[in-house]
N, C-alpha and C positions, 0 to 999 in steps of 0.2 A: 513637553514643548507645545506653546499654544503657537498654533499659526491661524492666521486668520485669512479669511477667505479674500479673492480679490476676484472685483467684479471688473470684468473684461470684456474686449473683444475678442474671440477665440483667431484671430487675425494676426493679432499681437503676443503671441505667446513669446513667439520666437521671434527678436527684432537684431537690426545687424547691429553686432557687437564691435564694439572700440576699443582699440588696445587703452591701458591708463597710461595718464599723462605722466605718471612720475616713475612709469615703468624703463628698465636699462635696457636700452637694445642691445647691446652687446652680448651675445649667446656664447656662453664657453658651449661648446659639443660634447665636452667629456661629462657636464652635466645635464644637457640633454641624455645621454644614452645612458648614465645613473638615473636618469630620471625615471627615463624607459623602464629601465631594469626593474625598479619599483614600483610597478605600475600599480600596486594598491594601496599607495599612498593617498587617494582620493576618500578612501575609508574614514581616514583621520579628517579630511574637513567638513566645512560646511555646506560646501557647492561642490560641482563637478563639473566633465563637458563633456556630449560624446562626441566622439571623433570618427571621420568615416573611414571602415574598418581596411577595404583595398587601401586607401592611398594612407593610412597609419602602417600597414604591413609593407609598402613600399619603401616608408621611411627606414621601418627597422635593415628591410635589405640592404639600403644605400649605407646604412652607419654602420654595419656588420661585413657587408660584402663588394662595397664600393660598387654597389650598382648605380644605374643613374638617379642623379637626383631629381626628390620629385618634385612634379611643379608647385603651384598655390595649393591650401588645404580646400579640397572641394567638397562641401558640404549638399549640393543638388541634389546626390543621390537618396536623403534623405528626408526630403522634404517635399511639398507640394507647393504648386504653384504660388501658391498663397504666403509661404514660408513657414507651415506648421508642418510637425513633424507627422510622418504616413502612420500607421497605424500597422500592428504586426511583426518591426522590427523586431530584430534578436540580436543581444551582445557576440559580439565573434563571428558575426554572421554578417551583419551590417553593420554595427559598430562597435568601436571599444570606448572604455571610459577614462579620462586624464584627469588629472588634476588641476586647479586654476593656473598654478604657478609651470606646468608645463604646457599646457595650452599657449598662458602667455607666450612663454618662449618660442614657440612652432609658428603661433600666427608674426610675429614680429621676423621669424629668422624666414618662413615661408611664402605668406602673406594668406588669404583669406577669401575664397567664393563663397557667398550664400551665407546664413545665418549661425550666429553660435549659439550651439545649443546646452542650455543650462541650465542643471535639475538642482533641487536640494539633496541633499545626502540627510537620509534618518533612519533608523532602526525598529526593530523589533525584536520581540522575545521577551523574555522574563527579564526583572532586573539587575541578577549575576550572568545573563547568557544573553545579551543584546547583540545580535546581527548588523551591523550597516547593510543599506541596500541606497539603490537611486531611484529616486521618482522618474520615471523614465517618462510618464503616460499621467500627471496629474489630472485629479478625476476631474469633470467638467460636467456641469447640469444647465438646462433651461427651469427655470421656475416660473410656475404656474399659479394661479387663485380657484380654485371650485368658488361658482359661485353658488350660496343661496340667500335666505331674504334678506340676511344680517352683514349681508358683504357687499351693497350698494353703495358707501359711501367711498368718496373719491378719493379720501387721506391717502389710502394705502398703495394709490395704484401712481402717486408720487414720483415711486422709486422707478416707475418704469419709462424707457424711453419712448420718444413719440417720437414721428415723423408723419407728415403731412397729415395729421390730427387722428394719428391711428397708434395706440399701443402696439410698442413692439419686444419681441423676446429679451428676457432677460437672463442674460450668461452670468455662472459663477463660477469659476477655478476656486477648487480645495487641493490639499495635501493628502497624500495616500494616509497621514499620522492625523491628518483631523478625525475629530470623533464629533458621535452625534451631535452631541451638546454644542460644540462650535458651531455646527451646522445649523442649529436651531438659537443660536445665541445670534448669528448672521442674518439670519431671516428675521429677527425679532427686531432687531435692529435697525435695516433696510424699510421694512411693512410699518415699524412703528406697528410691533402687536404686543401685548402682556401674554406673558411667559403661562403657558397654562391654558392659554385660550385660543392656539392654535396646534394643531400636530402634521407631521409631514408624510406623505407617502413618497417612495419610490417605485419607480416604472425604468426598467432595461430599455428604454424605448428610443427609437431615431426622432429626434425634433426635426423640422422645428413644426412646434406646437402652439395654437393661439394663445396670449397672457392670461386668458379666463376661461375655462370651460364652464359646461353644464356637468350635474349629476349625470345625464347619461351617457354626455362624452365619457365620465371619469370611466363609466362600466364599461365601455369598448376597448378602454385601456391593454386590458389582458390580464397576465396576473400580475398585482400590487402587493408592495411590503411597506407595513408600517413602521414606522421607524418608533418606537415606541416607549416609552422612559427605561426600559431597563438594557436599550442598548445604548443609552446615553455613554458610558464610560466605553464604549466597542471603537475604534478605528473604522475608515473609512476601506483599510486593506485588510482588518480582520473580517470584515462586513462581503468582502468583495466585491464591494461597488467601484466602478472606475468611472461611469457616466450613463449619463441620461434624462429622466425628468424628473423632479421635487413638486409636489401635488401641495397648497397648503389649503389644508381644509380648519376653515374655524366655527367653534364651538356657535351653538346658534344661544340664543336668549335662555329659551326655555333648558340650559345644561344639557342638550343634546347632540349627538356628533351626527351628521346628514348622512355619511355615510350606512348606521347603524341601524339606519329605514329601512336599506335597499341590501347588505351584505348580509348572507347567513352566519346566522350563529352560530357556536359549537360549543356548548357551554357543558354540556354532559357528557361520559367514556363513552356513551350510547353514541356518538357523533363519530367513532373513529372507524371511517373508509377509507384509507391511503393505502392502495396498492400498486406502488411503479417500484419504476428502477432509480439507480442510482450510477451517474454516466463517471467512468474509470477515469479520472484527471489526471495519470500515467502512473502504473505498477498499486494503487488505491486498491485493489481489488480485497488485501486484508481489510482494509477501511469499510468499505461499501458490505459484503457480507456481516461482519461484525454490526453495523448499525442497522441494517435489517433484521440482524435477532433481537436488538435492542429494541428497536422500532414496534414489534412483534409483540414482545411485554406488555401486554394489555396494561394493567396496573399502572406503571412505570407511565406508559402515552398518557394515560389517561388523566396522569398528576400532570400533565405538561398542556394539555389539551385545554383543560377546563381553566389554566393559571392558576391551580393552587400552589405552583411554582415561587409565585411571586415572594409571597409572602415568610421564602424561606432561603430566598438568597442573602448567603455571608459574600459582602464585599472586604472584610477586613480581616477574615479568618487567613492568617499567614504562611500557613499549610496549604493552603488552596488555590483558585487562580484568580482572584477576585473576583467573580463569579461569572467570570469569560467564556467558561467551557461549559457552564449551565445552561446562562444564556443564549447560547449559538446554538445550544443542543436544541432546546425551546425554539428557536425561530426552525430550524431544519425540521424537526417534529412538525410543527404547522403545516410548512410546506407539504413535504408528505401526505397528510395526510390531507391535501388538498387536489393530488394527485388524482388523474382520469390511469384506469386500465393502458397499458403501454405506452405511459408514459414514463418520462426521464428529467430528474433534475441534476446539476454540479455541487456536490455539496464543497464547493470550494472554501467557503468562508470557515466552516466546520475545521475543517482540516487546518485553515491558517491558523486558528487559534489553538489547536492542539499543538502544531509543531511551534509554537510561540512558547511552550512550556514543556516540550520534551521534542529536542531537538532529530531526535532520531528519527520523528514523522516529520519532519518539514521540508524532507525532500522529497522524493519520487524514487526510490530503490523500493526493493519489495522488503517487507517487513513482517513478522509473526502476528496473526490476526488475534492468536488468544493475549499476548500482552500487551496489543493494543486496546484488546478489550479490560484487563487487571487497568492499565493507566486511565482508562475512561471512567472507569466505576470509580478507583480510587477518588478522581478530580471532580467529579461532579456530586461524590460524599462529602470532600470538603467546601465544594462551593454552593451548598443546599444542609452546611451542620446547621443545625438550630441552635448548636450549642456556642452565644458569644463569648463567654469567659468562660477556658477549660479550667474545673479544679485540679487541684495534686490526688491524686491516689495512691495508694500500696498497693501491691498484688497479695495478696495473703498464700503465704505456704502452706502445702500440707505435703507429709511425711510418712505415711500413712493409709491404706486401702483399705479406708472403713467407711462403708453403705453411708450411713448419716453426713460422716465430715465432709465427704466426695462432692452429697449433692447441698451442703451447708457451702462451699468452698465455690461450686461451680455457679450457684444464683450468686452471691460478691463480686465474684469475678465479673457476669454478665452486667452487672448491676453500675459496677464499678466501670466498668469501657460504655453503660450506657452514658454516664454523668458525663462524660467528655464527647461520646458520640449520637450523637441525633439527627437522625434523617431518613427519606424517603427510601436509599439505596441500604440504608442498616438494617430498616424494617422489610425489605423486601430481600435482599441478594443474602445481609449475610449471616450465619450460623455459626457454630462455636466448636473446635476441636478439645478431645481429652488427647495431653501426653504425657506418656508414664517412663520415668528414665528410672533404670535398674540397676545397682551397684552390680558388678560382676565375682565383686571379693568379698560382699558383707551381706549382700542382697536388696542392700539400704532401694527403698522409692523415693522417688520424687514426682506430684503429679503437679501438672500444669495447667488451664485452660487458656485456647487463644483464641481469637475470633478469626474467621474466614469470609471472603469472598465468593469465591468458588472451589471446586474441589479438584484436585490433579491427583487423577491414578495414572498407575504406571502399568502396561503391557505387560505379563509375563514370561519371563524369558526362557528362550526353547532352550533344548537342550541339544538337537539338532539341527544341524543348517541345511536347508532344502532351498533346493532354487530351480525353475526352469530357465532354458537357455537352449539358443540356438547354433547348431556349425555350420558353417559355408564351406563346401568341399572347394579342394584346388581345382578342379578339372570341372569345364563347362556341361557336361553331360552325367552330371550327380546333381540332385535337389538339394537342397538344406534340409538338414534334418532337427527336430525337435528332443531334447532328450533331457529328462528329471532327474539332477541328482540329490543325495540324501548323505550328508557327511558329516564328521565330528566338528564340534563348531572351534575346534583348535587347528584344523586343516588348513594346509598351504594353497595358494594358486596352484603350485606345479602338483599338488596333492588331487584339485582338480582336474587339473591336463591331463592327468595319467587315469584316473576314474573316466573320463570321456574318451581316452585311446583305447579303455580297452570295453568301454559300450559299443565304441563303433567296430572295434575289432572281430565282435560280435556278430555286427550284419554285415561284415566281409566288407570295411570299408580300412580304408590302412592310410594312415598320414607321419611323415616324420614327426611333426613338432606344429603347435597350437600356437596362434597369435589368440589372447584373452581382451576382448575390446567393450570397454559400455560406451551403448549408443545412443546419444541423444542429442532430438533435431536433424537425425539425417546426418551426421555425422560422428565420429570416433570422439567423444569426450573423453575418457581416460582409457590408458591401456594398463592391464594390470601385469606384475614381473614376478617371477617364481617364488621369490624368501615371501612374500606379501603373507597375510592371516584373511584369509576370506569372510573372518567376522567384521573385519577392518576396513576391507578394499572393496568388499560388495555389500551392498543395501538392497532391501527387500525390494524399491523397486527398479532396480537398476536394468538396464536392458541387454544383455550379457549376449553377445556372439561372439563366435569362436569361429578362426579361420583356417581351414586346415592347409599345412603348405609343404612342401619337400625340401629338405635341405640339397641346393644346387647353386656352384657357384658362378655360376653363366647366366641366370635367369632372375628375373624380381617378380614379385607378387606385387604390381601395383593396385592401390585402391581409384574407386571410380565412385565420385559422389553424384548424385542428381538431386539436381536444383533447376529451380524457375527463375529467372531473371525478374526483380523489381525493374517499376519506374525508372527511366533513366535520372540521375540525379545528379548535381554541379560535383564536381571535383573530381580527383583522380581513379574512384572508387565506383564500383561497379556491386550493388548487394545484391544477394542472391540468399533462395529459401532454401534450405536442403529437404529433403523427404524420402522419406523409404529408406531401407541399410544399405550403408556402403558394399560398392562389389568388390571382388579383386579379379584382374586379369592374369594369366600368367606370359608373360613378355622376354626377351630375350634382352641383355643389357648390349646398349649401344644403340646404335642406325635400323628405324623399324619404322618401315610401311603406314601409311597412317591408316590405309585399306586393313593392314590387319587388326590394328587399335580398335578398329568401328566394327570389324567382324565377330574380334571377342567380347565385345563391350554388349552387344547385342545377343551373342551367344550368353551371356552372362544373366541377361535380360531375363531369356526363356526359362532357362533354368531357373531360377529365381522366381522368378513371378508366373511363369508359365502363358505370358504375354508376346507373342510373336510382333517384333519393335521393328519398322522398317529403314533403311538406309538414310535418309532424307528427315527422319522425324525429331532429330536432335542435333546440335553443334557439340563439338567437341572440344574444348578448352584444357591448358595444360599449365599448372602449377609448379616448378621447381624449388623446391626445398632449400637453401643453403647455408640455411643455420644447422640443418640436419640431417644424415645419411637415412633416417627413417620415417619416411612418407606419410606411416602412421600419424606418427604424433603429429602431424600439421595436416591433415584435414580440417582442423577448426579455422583455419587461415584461410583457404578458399570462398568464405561467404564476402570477406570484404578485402580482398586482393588483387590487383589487375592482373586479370590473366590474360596468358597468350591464346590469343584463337591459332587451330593446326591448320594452315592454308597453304605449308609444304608438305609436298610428296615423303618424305622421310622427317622422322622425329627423333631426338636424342633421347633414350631412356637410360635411367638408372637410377637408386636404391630412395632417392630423393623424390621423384617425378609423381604427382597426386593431378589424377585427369578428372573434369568434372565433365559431364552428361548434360547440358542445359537446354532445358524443354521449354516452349510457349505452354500457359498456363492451360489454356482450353486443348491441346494436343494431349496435354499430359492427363485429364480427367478423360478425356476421350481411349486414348492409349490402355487406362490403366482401371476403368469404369469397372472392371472385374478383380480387380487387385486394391483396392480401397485398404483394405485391410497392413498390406506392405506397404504403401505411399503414407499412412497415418504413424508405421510404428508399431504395428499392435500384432505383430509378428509372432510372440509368445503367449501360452495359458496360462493364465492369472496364475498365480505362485503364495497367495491370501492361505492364511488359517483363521479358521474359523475361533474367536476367545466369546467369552461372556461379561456382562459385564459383571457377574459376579467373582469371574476368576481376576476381573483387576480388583475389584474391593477387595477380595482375599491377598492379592498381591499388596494394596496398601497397608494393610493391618498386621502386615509379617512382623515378631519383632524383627528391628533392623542394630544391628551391631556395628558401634560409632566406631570411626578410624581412631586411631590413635592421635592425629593430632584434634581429633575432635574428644581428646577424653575427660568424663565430667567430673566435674570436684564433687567428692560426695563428702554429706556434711558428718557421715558416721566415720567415716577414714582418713575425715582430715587433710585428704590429698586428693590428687587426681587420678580416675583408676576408669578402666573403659567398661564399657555402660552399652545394654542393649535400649532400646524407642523406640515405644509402640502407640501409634496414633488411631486414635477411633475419634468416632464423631459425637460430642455428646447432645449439641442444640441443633437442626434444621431448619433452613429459611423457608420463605417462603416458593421462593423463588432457587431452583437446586441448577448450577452450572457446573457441570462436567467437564473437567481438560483430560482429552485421553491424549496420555505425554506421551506421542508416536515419535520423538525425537532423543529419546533419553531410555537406558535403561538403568536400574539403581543398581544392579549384582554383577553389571559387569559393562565396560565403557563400550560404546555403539557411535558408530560413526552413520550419521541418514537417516532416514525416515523407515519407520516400520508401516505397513501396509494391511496387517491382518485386520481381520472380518472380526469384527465384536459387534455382539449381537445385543441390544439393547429392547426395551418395551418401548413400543409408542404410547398402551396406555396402560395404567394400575402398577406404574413402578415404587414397589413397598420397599420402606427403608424405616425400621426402627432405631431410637435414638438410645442411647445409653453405652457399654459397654460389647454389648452383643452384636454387634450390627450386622444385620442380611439382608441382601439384594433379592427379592424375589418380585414375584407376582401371584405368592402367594398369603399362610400365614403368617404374621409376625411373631418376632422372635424378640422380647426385649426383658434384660435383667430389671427392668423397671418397670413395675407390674401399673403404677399411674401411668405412665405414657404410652398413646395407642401408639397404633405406626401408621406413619403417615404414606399418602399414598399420590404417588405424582403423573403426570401425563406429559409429553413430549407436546413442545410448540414451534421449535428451532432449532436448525440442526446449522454449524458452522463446518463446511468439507472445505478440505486443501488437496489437491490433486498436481504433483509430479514430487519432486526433490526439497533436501530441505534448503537451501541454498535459493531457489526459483521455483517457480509452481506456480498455481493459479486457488483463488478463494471463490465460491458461490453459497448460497445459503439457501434452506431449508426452510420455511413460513407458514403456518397458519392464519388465514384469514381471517379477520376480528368477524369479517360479516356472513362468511358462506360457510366458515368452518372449513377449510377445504385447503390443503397444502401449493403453498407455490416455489419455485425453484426459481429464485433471485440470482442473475449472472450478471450482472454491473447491471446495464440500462435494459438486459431485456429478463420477461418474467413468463415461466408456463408453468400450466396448471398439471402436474404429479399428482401421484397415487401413494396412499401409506408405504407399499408394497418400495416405490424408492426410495423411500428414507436411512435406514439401514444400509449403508454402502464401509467398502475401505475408507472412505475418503472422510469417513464422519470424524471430526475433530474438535470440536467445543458443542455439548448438546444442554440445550434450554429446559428444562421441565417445569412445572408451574402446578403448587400443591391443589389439589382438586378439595370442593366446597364440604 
């Protein structure tokens, strides 16, 4: 869709809108409130309108619940004086979106304050996966002239308005769907320039700005992007520009750009200083670490640095993304590496055009940073193949484990995926696996070669389940106690319960019966129930307390969460932080004292944290249950629930009642200044084993015996018979990425994240190729007596740190210029020691074959 720009008054965006004249005033209601129903009916058009969101929720009241009818559609809330719409709006929040044909009907059945406001409806995404969205905010620019010797003539300044004999700004409204080329086809246009002979910068910046600058105004600008021929096919929303100012600088006589006087160059990998951060544009944080090890890749910047880029983007390659996610990579690369020490840029435009072709990133949920790293590499191999016309190839069989055919069969193969694959990311990332499938009836082989990306080993699987965990006694004058168990990894919960009754039975502690709780955030996330399989129900890093209670039918075990009150915030909800483990009180069911509530709640304190909590230093707030007779499981409901504050003398308790603790923030670091430790969580000793990363490459290279309905047709039996598959590596990239698969294991189903310590090299990691393959740091080891072993060094390390579900990503970084490691957390960076690189948390690691 071409849209073209329209040069405006930004005054007039929003003008007051007229019902049409051949429109029927006659409003059936039963099709308003079908209309309602449908409300994404707006999807399907061309236009839309928003609507303002209180008095659209008014409506729905009145046709749903016979409340009063509302008056005219009052649009003020939306606008400025002026009648242009305010800036920072939110769907749902301030407004919702209609369609033409129910607008009409409301403004005709209502009648109308203030301006109608009306966007176009366009899309994005790939071309089987297009999105509607609304132009809510069309971008808007002042355009400018740089002036120098060649730009004196009066032609061009035509287009711009005068008043009282003085040039003044000139406004363009575009489309969030325009792309460069519009932008630059409107300018050419307007100026009366020849294509070619000017180019445009952008500037984020507040006008208004004079219609001509000098060169040294341009440099006070700040930072500028050029808009550059090869984002000509990019959108104005893949770009993420909404507004500001368009710089046009033209070419001078002698074929030089004025800018290219005074802007440093970076024309060589010798130029690559970018060390910031990268600001979380919400739950990003996979995003952000992942492109800091990308970033990192010396090699990799450096193809992008100098623009030897250019010359190898595929626009047409139909695997690819028309070279959208090159591109964008290329302009955030730049930036970067234009970056000052703690600083932070939005890689927002990056991300739009990723989720533009894999939908799974286009939102803001958290996502696994290693397959967003697989979808990266893949897309920016097809948008950088050099190769335009792929041929047909065959894979050639072999049948046979003989030395010559093995490596006659694996250079074809290589030879053969290079004719169709050519690019920056093949020569650098990826490497070639051997797999060998074994008849189990004949003995018949089969070998394979396939190319790789990266490498995914798998953790090897214990053979016993060890976990630390915590008990909370019932009675306020016993501490919690810490205790390591070690059990067959086929054991029950209640297999558990009864291994902790009788550790504690041991130091003369005695409980009826176990509440089994993982806590996280300061509150009971799941509770676990006796039939359960503790390989199932618990994860290595799950936070395990145990509450010990006495079977008595007069009395509850309430829980007591402490939390900090956020912000107050509009509506009926009240958030709150949790922090530290929930307590329990023991109470009597029925009418109780709220005196005694605050006595045990603080006795609970002591114990616990060993923090003496005064009468006065917390409110007491009270949650009743009544979806549920068990308290437990609705703790997670108290962060966003209105609770009762206890401001009588007497309280109702029973099996249901969850009391929350709520502290002022600066009270509660004051309070707890010596218990940091319980307020963060971190209540247990690490529960990590120590692997290597040799014992996962031995765990890769196991053979592995196919299921049954994985069984392979072998070609000596004619049929289908099951088959062991064993994978070695037979080629090395240059570039070696690591997935240690802490979310899977292959010999037996695992539910969560594994957490163990595998200890890697930071530098001299030996890996020879061939058949043999050994992880050391020392000799090599290779059935292929031509091939040395190569020897790699650690650059970037990708950690993920809590659940597999939620958690948090940071990265690991070598310095292009000091050599010296940095630790990448969204937008902020410190400077680390080798010594913390090797953590649990280590999850995708970078190595980079040394000279």
């Amino acid at each position: 869709m071409k849209l073209a720009a329209a040069r405006t008054n930004l005054n007039e965006f929003d003008k007051t809108w007229v019902l049409p004249q051949d429109y029927d005033t006659e409003n059936d209601p039963d099709e308003i409130i079908n209309s309602i129903e449908k409300l994404n009916n707006w999807k399907d058009e061309k236009t839309a309108f928003l609507i303002q969101y209180d008095w659209f929720e008014a409506l729905k009241d009145y046709l749903s619940e016979n409340a009063t009818r509302p008056g005219s559609i009052d649009q003020r809330p939306l606008v400025s004086d002026d009648n242009t719409l305010l800036s920072g709006l939110e769907e749902m929040i301030d407004y919702s979106i209609v369609s033409p044909k129910l607008w009409a009907s409301l403004v005709s059945e209502f009648g109308l304050i203030g301006p109608a406001l009306e966007r176009n409806v366009l899309s994005i995404g790939s071309p089987s996966q297009r999105e509607p969205f609304l132009d809510v905010y069309p971008p808007h620019f002042q355009l400018t002239i740089l002036l120098n010797e060649d730009t004196q003539s009066a032609s061009m300044y035509s287009a711009f308005p005068i008043r009282d004999g003085t040039l003044e700004a000139q406004m363009f409204r575009f489309s969030e769907a325009s792309t460069v080329q519009e932008m630059e086809e409107t300018v050419s246009d307007l100026l009366k320039l020849e294509r070619g002979k000017f180019r445009l910068w952008y500037a984020n910046q507040n006008y208004p700005i004079p219609p001509t600058i000098s060169l040294d105004e341009f440099l006070k600008l700040g930072f500028m992007t050029l808009l550059s021929d090869d984002m000509n096919s990019m959108s104005l929303y893949e770009l993420n520009i909404d507004r500001g100012l368009l710089v046009v600088e033209l070419l001078c006589a002698d074929g030089i750009w004025p800018t290219n006087l005074v802007l440093p160059k970076q024309t060589t990998s010798e130029g690559l200083v970018g060390i910031g951060g990268l600001y979380n544009l919400g739950n990003t944080c996979y995003m952000n670490s992942a492109i800091q090890c990308m970033f990192h890749t010396r090699e990799l910047t450096g193809y992008f640095i100098t623009n030897e880029y250019e010359k190898d983007v595929n626009y047409t390659n139909p695997l690819g993304m028309n070279g959208k996610v090159a591109l964008s990579y290329a302009s955030l690369v730049k930036q970067m590496n234009q970056q000052k020490p703690g600083s932070a840029i939005a890689p927002s435009s990056f991300k739009r055009i990723i989720g533009e072709f894999n939908t799974s990133f286009l939102g803001f949920s958290q996502q696994d940073s290693q397959e967003f790293i697989a979808f990266f590499l893949d897309g920016l191999h097809e948008d950088l193949n050099r190769v335009r016309k792929k041929p047909y190839v065959e894979r050639p069989d072999l049948f046979e484990d003989n030395q010559q055919k093995v490596e006659q069969v694996a250079n074809q193969c290589w030879e053969a995926y290079k004719k169709r694959n050519d690019s920056i990311v093949v020569s650098l990332f990826q490497g070639m696996y051997k797999s060998t499938l074994k008849c189990q009836q004949c003995q018949q082989i089969s070998i394979v070669f396939d190319p790789f990306m990266y490498l995914t080993l798998p953790l090897p699987c214990e053979k016993r389940w060890k976990k630390c965990l915590t008990f909370m006694p019932d009675t306020p004058n016993q501490k919690p106690v810490a205790l390591t168990l070690e059990l067959d990894m086929d054991a029950s919960i209640s297999d558990m319960k009864n291994e902790v009754i009788t550790k504690l039975s041991e130091m003369s502690i005695y409980v009826d019966t176990l509440l089994s709780c993982d806590i996280y955030w300061g509150k009971v996330h799941r509770i676990h129930y006796d039939h359960q399989k503790i390989r199932k129900a618990i994860s290595k890093s799950d936070n395990i307390v145990l509450y010990g209670q006495k079977c008595c039918g007069d009395i509850v075990y309430a829980p007591v969460i402490s939390a900090s009150a956020r912000d107050d915030i509009c509506g009926a909800y009240q958030y709150r932080d949790a922090f530290g483990m929930p307590l329990q009180i023991q109470l009597p069911i029925g009418w109780v004292k709220q005196e005694t509530i605050r006595e045990s709640i603080i006795s609970a304190y002591y114990a616990t944290t060993g923090v003496g909590v005064g009468n006065n230093d917390f409110s007491i707030l009270a949650y009743q249950s009544l979806k549920s007779n068990n308290a437990w499981e609705k703790t997670a409901e108290t962060e966003v629930q209105k609770l009762t504050v206890l401001d009588e003398e007497l309280v109702h308790v029973d099996a249901g009642t969850v009391f929350v603790a709520e502290w002022d923030e600066a009270l509660k670091d004051k309070c707890f200044a010596r218990g940091k430790m319980w307020i963060y969580g971190q209540q247990q000793p690490s529960t990590t084993e120590t692997v290597t990363l040799n014992d996962c490459m031995r765990e890769f290279s196991k053979p592995e015996k196919l299921s049954a309905k994985d069984a392979w047709y072998c070609p000596n039996c004619k049929d289908f018979r099951p088959a062991t598959k064993t994978m070695e590596i037979w080629k090395l990239p240059k570039i070696l990425v690591i997935h240690l698969n802490r979310f899977s294991c292959r010999k037996s189903w695992r539910r969560g994240k594994r957490n163990d310590l595998v200890t890697f090299p930071i530098e001299g990691l030996k890996l020879s190729e061939g058949s043999q393959n050994e992880w050391s740091t020392g000799t090599k080891d290779s059935f292929r007596p031509e091939t040395c072993t190569k020897k790699y060094n650690l650059y970037a390390v990708d950690n993920h740190y809590g659940y597999m579900s939620s958690g948090h990503y940071t990265a690991f970084a070598k310095d292009f210029v000091s050599k010296k490691f940095y630790h990448f957390d969204d937008a902020s960076q410190q400077l680390i020691t080798e010594d913390d690189l090797v953590s649990p948390a280590a999850y995708v690691l970078f190595y980079e074959l040394t000279e």
